[in-house]
Structures are given as C-alpha cells and as structure tokens.
C-alpha positions in Angstrom: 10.3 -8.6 8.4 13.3 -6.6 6.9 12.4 -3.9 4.7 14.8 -2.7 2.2 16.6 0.3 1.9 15.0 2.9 -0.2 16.3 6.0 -1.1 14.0 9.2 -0.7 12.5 9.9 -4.3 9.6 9.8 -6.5 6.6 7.2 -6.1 4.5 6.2 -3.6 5.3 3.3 -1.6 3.9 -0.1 -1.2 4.3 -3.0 1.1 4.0 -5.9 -0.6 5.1 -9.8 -1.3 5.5 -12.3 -3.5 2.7 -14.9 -3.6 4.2 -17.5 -6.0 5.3 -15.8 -8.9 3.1 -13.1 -8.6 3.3 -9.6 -6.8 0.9 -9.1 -3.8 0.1 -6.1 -2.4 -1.3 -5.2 1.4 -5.3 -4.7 0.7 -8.2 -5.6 2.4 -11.7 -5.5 1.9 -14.8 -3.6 2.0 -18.6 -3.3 0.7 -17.5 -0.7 -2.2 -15.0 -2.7 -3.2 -11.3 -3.7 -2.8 -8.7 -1.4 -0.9 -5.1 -1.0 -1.6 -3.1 0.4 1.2 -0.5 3.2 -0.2 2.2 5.0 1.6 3.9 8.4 1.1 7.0 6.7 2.6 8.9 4.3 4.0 8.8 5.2 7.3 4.7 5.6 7.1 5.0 2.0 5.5 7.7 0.4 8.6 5.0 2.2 11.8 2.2 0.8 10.2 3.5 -3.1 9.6 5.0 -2.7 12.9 2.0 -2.0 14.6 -0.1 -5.0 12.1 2.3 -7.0 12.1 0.4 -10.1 13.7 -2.9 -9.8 11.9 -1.5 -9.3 8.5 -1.7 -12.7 7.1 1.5 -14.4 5.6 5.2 -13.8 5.6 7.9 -12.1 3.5 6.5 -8.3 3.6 8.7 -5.9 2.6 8.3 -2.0 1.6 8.1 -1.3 -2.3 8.5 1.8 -3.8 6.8 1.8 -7.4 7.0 4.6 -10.0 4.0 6.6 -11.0 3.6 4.6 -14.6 3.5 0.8 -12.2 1.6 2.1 -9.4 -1.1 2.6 -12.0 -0.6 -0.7 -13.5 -0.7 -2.2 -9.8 -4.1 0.1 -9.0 -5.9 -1.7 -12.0 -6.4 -4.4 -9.6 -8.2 -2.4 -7.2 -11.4 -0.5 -6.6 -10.0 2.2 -3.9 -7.2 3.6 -2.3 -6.2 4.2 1.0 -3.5 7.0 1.3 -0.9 6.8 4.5 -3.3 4.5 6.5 -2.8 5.4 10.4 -1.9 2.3 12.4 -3.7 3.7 15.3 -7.5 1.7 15.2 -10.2 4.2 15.7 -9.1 7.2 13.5 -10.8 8.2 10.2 -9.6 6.5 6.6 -10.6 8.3 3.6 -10.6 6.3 0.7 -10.3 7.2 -2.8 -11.3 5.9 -6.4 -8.4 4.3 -8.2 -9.2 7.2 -10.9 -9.4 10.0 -8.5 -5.7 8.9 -7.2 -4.7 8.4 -10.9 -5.7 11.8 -11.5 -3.7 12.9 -8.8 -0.8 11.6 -10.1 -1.1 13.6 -13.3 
C-alpha cells in the first residue's frame, strides 16, 4: 500500500481504489444503511489502513483527498458517514446522515 503524497489543505480525505473503471471507496455495512469511512487527514487515513490492513478486502488502496463539491457527489452513494474512524476495535463510532455531513460542509 503506498499512499500518495498530499499536501495539507482543504477536503476531507478518503481511502479509496479503483475497481475497474470505477472509483471505490472504503465502506462497510450496517442495518441503517451503507457507511462511508471519511478522514480529516492523511495521517488519520495511513493509522487506520495500517492497523486494517488484512481484513480490508482487495488491493490498490491508496489515500484521496476530494474537494467539498466531489465529496458530496461521492456521499450520494451512501446512507451514513463515519468521521475519523478509530482503528482501535472497541471504541465508540458515531455516524452521521449523508445530509447532516453535507450540511456541515456548508
């Protein structure tokens, strides 16, 4: 896994991969719906593949950082949003409404 070097800006970050010819994005799923993992940085994004590494399925990961007009585009595709997920297992995730987080971003 290499992750590209990303200078500090604006936008949330992503890790994500191309599945054919078309973007994929780490998520996973729950019983309200389907979860898109977003980072505040790269750094957040690197801890948290390192420590997943061998349960997140398929190859080619790297970090993505997506301005606030495609990370909305990107979040169509999902139900909720998981905000600087800890890699440590046992610690609380709050999850968000795709709208909520798009309000946020306005």
């Amino acid at each position: 896994m290499v992750f590209e070097d990303l200078r500090e800006g604006e936008g949330y970050v992503l890790l994500g991969r191309m599945e054919e010819n078309v973007p994929g994005y780490l998520s996973y799923g729950t019983e309200e719906g389907e979860v898109v993992c977003v980072f505040r940085s790269l750094e957040e994004a690197e801890r948290f593949y390192g420590h997943w590494r061998a349960r997140i399925p398929g190859e080619g990961w790297g970090a993505v950082r997506l301005d606030d007009g495609e990370l909305v585009k990107v979040l169509g595709n999902f139900d909720l949003v998981s905000v600087s997920p800890r890699p440590e297992p046992g610690l609380t995730e709050y999850l968000y409404t795709v709208e909520d987080f798009v309000n946020t971003l306005r």
